[in-house]
C-alpha positions as CSV (number, residue, x, y, z in Angstrom):
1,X,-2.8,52.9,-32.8
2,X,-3.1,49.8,-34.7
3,X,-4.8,48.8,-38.2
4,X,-6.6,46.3,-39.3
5,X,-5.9,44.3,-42.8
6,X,-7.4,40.9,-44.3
7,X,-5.4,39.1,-46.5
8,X,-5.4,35.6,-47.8
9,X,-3.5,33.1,-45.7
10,X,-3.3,29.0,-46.8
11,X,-6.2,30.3,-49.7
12,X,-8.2,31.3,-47.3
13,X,-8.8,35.2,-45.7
14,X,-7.3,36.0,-42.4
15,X,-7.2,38.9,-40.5
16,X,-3.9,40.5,-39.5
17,X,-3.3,44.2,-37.6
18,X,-0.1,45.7,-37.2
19,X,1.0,49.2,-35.2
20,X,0.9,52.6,-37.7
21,X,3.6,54.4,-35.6
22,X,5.9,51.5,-36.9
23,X,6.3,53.1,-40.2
24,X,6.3,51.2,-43.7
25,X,9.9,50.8,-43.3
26,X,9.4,48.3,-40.5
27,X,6.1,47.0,-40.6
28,X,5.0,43.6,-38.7
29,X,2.0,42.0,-38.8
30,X,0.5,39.8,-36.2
31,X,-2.0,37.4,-37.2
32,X,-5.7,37.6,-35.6
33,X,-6.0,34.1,-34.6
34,X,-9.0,32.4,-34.8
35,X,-11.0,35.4,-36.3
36,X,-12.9,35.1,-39.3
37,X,-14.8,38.7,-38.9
38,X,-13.6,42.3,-38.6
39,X,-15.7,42.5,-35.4
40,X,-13.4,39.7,-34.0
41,X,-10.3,40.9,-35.2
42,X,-11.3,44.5,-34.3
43,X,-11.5,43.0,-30.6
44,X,-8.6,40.7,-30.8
45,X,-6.4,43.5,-32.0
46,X,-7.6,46.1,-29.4
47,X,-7.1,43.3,-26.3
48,X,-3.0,42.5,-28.0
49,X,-2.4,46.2,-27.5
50,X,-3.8,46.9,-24.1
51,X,-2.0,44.3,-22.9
52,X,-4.9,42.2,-22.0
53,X,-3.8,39.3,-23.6
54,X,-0.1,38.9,-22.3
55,X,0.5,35.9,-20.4
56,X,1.8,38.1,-17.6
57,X,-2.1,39.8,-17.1
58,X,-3.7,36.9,-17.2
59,X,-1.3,34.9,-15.0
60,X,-2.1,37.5,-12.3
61,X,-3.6,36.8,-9.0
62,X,-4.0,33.1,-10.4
63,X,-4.1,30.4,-7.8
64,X,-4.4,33.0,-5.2
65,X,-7.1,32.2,-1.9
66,X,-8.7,35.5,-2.7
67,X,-8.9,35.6,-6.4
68,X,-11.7,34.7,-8.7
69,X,-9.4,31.6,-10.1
70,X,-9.3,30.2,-6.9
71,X,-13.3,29.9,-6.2
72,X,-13.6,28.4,-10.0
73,X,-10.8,25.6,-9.1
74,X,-13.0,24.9,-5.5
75,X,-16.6,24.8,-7.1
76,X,-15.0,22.7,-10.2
77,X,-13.6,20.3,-7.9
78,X,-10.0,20.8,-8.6
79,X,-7.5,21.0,-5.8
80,X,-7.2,23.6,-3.5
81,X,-4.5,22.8,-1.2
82,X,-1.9,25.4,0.0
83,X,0.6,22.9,-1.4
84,X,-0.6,21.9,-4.5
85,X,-1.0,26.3,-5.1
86,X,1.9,26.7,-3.8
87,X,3.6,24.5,-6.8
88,X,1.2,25.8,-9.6
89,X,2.4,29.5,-8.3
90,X,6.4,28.3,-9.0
91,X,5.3,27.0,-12.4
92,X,3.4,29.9,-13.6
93,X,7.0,32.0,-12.7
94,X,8.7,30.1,-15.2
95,X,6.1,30.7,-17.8
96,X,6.5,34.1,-16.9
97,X,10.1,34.0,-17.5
98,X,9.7,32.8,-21.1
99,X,6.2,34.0,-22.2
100,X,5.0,37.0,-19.9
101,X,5.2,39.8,-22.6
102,X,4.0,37.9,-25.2
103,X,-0.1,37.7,-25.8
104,X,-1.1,34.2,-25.4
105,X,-2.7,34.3,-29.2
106,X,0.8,34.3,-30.6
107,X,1.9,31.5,-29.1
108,X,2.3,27.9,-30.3
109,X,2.2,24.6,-28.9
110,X,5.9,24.2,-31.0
111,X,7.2,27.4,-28.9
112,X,6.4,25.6,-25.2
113,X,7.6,22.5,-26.5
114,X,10.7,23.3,-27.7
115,X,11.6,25.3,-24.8
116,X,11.0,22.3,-22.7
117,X,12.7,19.6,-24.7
118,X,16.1,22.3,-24.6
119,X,15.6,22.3,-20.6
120,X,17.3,19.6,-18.2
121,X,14.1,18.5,-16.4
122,X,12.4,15.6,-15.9
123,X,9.4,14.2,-17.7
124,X,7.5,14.8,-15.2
125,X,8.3,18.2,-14.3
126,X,7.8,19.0,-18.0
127,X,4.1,17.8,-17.9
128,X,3.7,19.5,-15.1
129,X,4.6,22.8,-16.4
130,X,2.5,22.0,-19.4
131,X,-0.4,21.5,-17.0
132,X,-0.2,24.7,-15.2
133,X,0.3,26.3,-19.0
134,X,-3.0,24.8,-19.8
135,X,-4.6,26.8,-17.0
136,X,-3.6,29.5,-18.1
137,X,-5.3,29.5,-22.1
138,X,-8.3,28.4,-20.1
139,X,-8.5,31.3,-18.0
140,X,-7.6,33.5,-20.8
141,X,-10.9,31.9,-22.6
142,X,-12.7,32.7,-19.2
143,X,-11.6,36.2,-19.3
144,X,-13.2,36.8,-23.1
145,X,-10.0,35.9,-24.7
146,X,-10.4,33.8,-27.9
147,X,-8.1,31.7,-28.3
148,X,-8.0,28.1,-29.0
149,X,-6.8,25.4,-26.3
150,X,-3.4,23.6,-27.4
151,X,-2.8,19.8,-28.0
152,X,0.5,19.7,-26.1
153,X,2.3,16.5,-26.5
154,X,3.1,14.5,-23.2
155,X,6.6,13.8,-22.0
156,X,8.1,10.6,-21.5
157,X,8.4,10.4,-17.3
158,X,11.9,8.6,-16.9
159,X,11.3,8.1,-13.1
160,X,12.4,5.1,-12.5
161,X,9.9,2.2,-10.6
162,X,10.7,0.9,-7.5
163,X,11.8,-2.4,-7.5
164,X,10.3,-5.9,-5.3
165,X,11.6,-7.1,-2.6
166,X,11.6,-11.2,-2.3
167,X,10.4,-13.2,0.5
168,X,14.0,-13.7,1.6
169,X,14.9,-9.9,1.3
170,X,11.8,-8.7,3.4
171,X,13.1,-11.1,6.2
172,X,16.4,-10.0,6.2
173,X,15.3,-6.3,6.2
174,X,12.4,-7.0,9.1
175,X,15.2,-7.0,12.0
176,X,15.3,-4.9,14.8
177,X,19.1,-4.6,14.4
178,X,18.7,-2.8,11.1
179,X,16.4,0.0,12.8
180,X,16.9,2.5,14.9
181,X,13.9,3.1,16.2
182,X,11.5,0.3,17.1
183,X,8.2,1.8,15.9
184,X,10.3,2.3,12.4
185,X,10.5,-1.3,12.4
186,X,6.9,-1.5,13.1
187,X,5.5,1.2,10.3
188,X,7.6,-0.7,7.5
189,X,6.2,-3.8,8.9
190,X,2.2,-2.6,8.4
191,X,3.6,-0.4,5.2
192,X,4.3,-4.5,3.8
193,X,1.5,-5.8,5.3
194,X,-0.9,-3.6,4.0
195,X,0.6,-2.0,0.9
196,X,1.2,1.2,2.0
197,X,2.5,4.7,0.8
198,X,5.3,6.5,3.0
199,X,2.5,9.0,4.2
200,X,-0.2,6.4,4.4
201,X,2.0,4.8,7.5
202,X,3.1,7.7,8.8
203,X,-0.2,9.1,9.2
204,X,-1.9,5.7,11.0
205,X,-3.6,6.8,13.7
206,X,-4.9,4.6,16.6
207,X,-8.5,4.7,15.5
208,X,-7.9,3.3,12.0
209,X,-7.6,-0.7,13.2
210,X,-10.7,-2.6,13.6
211,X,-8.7,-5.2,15.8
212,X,-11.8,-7.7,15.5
213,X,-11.6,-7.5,11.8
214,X,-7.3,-7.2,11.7
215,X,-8.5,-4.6,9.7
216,X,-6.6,-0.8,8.5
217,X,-8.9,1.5,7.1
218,X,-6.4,3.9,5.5
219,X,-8.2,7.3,5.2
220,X,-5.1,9.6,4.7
221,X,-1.8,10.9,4.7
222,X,0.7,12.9,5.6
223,X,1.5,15.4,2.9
224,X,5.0,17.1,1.9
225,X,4.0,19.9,4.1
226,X,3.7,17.7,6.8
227,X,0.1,17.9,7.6
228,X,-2.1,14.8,7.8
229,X,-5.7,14.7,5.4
230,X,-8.5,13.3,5.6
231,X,-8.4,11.2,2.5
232,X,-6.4,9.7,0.1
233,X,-4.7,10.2,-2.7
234,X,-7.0,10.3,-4.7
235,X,-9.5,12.1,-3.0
236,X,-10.2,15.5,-1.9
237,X,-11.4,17.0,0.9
238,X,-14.7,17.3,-0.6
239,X,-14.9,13.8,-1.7
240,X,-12.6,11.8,0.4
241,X,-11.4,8.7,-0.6
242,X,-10.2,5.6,1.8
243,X,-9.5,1.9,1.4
244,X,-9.3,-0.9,3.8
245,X,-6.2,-3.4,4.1
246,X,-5.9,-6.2,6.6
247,X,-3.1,-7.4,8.5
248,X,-1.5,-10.6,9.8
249,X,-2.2,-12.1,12.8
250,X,1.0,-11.5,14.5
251,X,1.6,-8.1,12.7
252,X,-2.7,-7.3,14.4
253,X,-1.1,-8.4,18.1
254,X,2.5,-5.9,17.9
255,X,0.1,-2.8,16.8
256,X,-2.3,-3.8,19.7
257,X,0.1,-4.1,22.1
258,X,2.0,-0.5,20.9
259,X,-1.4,1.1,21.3
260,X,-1.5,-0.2,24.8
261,X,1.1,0.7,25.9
262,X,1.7,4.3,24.6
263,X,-2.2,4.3,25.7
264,X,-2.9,6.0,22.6
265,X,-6.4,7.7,21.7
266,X,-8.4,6.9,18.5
267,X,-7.1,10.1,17.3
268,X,-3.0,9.4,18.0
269,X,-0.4,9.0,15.9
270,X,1.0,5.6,16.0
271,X,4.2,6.2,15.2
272,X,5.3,9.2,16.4
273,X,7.6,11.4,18.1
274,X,6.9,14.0,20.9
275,X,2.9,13.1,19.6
276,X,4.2,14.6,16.1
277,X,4.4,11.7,13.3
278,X,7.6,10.9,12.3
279,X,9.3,13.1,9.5
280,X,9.2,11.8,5.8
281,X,12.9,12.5,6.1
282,X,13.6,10.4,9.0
283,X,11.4,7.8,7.5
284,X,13.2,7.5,4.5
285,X,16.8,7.9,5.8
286,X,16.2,4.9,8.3
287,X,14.9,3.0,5.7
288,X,17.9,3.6,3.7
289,X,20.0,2.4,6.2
290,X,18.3,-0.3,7.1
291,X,18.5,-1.8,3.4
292,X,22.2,-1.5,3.6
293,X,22.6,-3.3,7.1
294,X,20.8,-6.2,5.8
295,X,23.0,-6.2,3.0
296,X,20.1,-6.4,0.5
297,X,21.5,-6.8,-3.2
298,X,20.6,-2.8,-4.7
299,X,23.2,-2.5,-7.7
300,X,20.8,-1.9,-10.1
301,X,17.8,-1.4,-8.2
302,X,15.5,1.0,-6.9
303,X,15.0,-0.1,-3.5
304,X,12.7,2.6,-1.5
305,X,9.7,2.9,0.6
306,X,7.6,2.4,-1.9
307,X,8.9,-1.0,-3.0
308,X,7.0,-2.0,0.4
309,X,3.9,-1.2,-1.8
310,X,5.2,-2.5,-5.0
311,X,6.0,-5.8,-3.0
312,X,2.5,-6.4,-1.3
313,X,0.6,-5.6,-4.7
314,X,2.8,-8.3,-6.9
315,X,2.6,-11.2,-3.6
316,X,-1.0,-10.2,-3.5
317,X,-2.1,-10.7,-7.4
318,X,-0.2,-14.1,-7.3
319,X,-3.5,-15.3,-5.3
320,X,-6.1,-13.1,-5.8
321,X,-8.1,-11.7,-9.0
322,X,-6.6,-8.4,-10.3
323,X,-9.9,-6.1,-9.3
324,X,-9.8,-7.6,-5.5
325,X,-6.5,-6.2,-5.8
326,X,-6.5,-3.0,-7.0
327,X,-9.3,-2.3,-4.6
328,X,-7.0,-3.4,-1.6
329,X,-4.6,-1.0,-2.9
330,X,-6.7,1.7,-3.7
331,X,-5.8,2.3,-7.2
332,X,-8.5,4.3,-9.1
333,X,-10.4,3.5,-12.5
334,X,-14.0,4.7,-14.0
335,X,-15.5,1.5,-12.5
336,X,-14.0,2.0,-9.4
337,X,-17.1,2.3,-6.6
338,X,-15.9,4.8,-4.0
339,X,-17.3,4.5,-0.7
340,X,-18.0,7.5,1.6
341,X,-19.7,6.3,5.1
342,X,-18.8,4.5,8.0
343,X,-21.4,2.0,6.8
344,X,-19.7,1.6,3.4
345,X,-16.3,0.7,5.6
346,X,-17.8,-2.1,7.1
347,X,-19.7,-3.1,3.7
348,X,-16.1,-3.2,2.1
349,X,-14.8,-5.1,4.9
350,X,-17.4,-7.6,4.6
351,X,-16.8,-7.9,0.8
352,X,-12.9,-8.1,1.0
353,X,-12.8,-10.4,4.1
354,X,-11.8,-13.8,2.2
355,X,-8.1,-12.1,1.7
356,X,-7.4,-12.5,5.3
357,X,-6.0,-15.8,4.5
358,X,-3.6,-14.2,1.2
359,X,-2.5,-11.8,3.6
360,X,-1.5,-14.6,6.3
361,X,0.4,-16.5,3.2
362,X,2.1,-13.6,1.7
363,X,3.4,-11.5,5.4
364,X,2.4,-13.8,8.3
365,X,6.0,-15.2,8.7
366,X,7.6,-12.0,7.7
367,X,7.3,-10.6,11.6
């Protein structure tokens, strides 16, 4: 049985309770948090002893399909995806580990953060683990719980940036020696052309070129679980995203000619294997190599995939106006217009047509 007892705290009254079968001898008290009344502290007090409040109830059945978490994320608009679950679900374990017998009243934004800046992660992982935390206070509010949300401080990510590749590096890299496979070749090519993400070229499809318009309209990509969406980063499935890139005249007549003779559908994978696109693994492997055969200077560098993307948006913005770039690349901002229809694809084709010729300057004589 617990007890209840105001006292003044910072010259101001607080409510505290603490347990009677602990005996004077070894008497704690727990501070009421955020309760100015006995009514409130009578309630915050009863839900600390039933357990109610311990990290550990309220972290139950969170994030799963069935659970009443779940359908709040989904009609919110927050992410759904088995994958993106799947991580949240490994996150809220380690809170577990640290905090799942202790009510979520009692603890402090110092408490997560010190446990974190004493743990060998990354920045990033770090802010991801704060972000799931965050979840969690607010579906302890949801649940009747009253308790205040925390101001955790951000991490520093120390992930490094890829790095650009010059004019003369993307030439030497752009040889069929230095691939294995010739359709790698080919995906790295467009992934330059067009400023692409690893999963953004892995997940072209046939039906995404608009040959008359040497036109990509990237629409989605192939996640880390291997499965391709239907929109882009930045979307979801309920509001998907896309963007459209074009390419070079000479890079427009290699796809054309791939599509014809793998006779692909509108709905095939351009460059797969056994009709399955190719692995991020693979991918990134025979990239990897193929940046060592052409004896590319990396001491010092980050040379990846990405740097494909990094590449097209820096050649890109040293001829066009930064806004006609980020849309091109399909970075997001508050003023961002997104565009939803089929109509809206040819709208933004229309509007971003006068890059043709930047895109001819910057990659024409790359293939």
């Amino acid at each position: 049985m617990y007890r209840l007892v105001s006292l003044e705290r910072g010259g101001k009254p607080a409510w505290y309770y603490f347990n009677e079968k602990d005996g004077r001898d070894r008497l704690v008290l727990y501070l009421c948090q955020g309760c100015e009344t006995n009514a409130s502290a009578r309630d915050y007090a009863r839900r600390a002893q039933s357990g109610e409040s311990l990290v550990k109830t309220i972290t139950a059945g969170m994030y799963e399909k069935a659970g009443a978490s779940y359908e709040k994320r989904r009609q919110f608009g927050k992410s759904v995806y088995k994958a993106t679950l799947d991580q949240k679900k490994l996150f809220l374990r380690e809170i577990n580990k640290a905090f799942g017998d202790v009510p979520i009243q009692d603890i402090s934004e110092k408490d997560v953060e010190t446990l974190l800046l004493n743990l060998p992660r990354s920045g990033s992982w770090k802010n991801s683990y704060l972000e799931t935390f965050m979840d969690v206070y607010k579906e302890a509010r949801w649940n009747g719980i009253k308790v205040a949300l925390p101001a955790f401080q951000k991490f520093k990510r120390n992930s490094r940036k890829a790095d650009v590749l010059c004019e003369e590096e993307t030439k030497a890299l752009f040889v069929p020696k230095n691939f294995s496979n010739p359709e790698l070749l080919l995906m790295f090519e467009l992934g330059l052309c067009c400023g692409l993400r690893l999963g953004e070229m892995r997940a072209v499809r046939a039906g995404q070129i608009i040959a008359a318009d040497k036109a990509l309209v990237v629409d989605g990509y192939i996640n880390k679980m291997g499965e391709r969406t239907n929109y882009n980063k930045k979307g979801t499935e309920e509001k998907p995203k896309f963007r459209v890139a074009f390419l070079s005249e000479s890079l427009l007549k290699k796809i054309l000619k791939l599509i014809q003779d793998k006779n692909l559908e509108a709905r095939d994978f351009l460059f797969a294997r056994n009709g399955k696109p190719f692995t991020q693994t693979y991918a990134y492997k025979n990239f990897v190599m193929a940046v060592k055969k052409s004896k590319i200077q990396t001491a010092g560098r980050k040379i990846t995939p990405h740097s494909l993307r990094y590449t097209y948006i820096t050649r890109m913005r040293g001829l066009l106006p930064g806004e006609t770039v980020r849309k091109l690349a399909g970075h997001s901002s508050i003023e961002m217009t997104d565009y939803y229809t089929r109509a809206s694809i040819d709208d933004l084709i229309e509007e971003l047509a006068s890059t043709k010729e930047s895109v001819e300057r910057c990659f024409g004589k790359n293939f």
